[in-house]
C-alpha positions as CSV (number, residue, x, y, z in Angstrom):
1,X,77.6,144.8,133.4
2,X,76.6,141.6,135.1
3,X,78.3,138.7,137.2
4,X,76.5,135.9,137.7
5,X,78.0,133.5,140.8
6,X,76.8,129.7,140.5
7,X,78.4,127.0,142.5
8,X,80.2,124.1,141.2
9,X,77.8,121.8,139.4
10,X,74.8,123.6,138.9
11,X,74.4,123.2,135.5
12,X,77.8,124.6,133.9
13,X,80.9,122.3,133.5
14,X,84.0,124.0,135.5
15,X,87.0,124.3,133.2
16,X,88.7,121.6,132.3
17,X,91.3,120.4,133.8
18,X,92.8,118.3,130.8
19,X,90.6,117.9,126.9
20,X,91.5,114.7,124.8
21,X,91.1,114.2,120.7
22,X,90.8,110.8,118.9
23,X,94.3,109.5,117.8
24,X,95.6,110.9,114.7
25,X,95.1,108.0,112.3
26,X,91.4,107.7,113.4
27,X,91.0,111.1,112.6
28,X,92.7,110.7,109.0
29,X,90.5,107.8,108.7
30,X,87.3,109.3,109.1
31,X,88.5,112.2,106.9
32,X,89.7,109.8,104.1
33,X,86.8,107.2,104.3
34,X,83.9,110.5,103.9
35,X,86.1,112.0,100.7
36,X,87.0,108.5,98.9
37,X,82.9,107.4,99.6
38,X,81.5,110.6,98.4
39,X,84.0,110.7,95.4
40,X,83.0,107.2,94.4
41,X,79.5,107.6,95.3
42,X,79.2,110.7,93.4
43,X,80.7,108.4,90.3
44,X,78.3,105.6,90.5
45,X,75.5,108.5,90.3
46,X,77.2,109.2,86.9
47,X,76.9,105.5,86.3
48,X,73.3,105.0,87.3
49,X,72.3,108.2,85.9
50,X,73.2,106.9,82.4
51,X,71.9,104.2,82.8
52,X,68.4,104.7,85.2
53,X,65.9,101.6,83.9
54,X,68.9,98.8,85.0
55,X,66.7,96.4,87.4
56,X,69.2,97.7,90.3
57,X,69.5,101.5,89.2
58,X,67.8,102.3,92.5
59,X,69.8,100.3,95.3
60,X,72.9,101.3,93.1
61,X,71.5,104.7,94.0
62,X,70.8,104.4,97.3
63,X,73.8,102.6,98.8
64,X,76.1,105.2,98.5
65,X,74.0,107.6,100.5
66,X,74.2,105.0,103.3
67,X,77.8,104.5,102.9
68,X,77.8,108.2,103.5
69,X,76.0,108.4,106.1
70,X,78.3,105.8,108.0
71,X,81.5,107.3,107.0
72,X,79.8,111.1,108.3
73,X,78.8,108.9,111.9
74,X,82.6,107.8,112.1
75,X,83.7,111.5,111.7
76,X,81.0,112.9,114.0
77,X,82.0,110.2,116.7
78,X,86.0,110.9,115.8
79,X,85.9,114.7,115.9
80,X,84.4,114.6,119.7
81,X,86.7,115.2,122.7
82,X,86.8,114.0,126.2
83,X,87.2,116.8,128.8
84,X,87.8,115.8,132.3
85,X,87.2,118.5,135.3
86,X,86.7,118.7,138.9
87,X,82.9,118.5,137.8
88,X,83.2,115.0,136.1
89,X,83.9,113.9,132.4
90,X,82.6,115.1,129.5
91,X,82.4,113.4,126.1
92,X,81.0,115.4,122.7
93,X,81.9,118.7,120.7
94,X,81.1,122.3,121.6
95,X,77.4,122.6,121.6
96,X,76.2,119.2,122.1
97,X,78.0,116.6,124.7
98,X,77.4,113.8,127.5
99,X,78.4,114.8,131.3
100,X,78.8,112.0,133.6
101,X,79.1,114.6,136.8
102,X,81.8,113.6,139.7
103,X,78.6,113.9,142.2
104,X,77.4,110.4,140.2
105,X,80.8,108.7,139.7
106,X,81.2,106.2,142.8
107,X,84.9,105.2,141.5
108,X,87.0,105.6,138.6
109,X,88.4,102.1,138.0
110,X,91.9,102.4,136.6
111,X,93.7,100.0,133.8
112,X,96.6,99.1,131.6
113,X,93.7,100.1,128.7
114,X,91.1,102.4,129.8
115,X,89.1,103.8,132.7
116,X,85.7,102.7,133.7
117,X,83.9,105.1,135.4
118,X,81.2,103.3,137.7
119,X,77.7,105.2,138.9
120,X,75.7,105.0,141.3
121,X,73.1,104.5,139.2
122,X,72.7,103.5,135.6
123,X,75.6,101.8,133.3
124,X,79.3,102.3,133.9
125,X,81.2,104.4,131.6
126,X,84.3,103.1,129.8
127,X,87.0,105.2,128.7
128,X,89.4,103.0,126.1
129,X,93.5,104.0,125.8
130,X,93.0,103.3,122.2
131,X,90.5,106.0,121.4
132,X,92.2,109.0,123.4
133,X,95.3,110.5,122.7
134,X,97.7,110.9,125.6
135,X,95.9,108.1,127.7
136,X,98.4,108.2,130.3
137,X,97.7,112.1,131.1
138,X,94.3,111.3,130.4
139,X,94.4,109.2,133.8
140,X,96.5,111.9,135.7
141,X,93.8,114.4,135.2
142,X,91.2,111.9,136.3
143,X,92.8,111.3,139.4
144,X,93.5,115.3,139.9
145,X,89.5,115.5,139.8
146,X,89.7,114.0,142.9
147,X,87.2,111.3,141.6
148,X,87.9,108.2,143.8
149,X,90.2,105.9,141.7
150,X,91.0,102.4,141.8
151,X,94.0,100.7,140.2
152,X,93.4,97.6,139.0
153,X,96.5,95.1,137.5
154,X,95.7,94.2,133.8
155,X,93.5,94.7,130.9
156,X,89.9,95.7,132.0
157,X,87.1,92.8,132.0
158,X,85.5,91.9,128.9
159,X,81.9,93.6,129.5
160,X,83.8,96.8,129.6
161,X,85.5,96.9,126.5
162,X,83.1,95.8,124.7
163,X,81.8,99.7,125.1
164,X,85.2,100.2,123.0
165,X,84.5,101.6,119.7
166,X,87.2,102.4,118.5
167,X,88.3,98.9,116.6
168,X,84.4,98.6,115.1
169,X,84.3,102.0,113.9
170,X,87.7,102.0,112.0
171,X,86.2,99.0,110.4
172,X,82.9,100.1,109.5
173,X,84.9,103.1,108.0
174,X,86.9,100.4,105.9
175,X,84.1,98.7,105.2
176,X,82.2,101.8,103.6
177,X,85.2,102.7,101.2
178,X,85.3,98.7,100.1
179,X,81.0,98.8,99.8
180,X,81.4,102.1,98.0
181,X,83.6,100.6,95.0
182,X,82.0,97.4,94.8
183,X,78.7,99.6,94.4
184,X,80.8,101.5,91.8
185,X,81.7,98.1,90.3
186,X,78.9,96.9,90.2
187,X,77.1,100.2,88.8
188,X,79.9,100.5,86.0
């Protein structure tokens, strides 16, 4: 038997103090735009199969794959959690993630709709209210850290919510299940 003593930040994220999913309806979002695009894609394959010299058999073809793909990015990017510790914020799944460490964070700037995490070097980090779950405990456990925090009246300025995602990818999600029947529409 071993024990192996490492201080704080050296590599391995402390526990976290508070971990943070995507809201419920993004979640059944993503989950409903993959199944209704690989249903319908896997129906216009039917179609085009049938039919394989048409002048578009192979874009009919191909474009469900690509819907695919976008509706299995918007599941990826939904399934991920935030994790906030005394060592700084973490954003990704299990085995693969982004660590903005506390020693990097010069403030954590606090809003009505999100948390922008400012560096000392590099871009800032924003944190929207709409993408996390319980954003308000969200900000309790970012100023439990012990970052430096900031509270700020209002919405947060424009150039940091345009790092929000979360309005764009439900959309591109929508978009893929429209694409995916006109495809099918088109292919029938």
């Amino acid at each position: 038997m071993s024990a192996i003593d490492l201080p704080p930040g050296l590599g391995l994220v402390g526990s976290p103090l508070g971990t943070f999913r995507s809201p419920r309806r993004a979640r059944v979002l993503a989950w409903s735009s993959l199944i209704v695009v690989v249903g319908l894609g896997a129906i216009t394959w039917v179609a085009v199969i049938r039919h394989p010299w048409r002048y578009h058999a192979s874009t009919q073809f191909v474009l469900p794959i690509a819907f695919g793909a976008l509706s299995v990015l918007g599941l990826a990017v939904r399934s991920a959690r935030i994790s906030v510790t005394r060592d700084g914020v973490r954003w990704g799944w299990r085995s693969f993630g982004f660590h903005q460490s506390a020693a990097k964070i010069t403030v954590a700037h606090v809003y009505a709709d999100g948390v922008t995490l400012e560096a000392k070097r590099g871009s800032w980090w924003f944190i929207s209210a709409r993408d996390w779950d319980r954003f308000d405990v969200l900000v309790r456990y970012v100023r439990r850290s012990e970052l430096p925090t900031r509270d700020h009246d209002g919405k947060a300025p424009l150039r940091a919510r345009l790092q929000s995602y979360g309005r764009f990818l439900d959309w591109l999600l929508r978009l893929s299940v429209i694409g995916a029947a006109g495809v099918l529409i088109w292919a029938s």
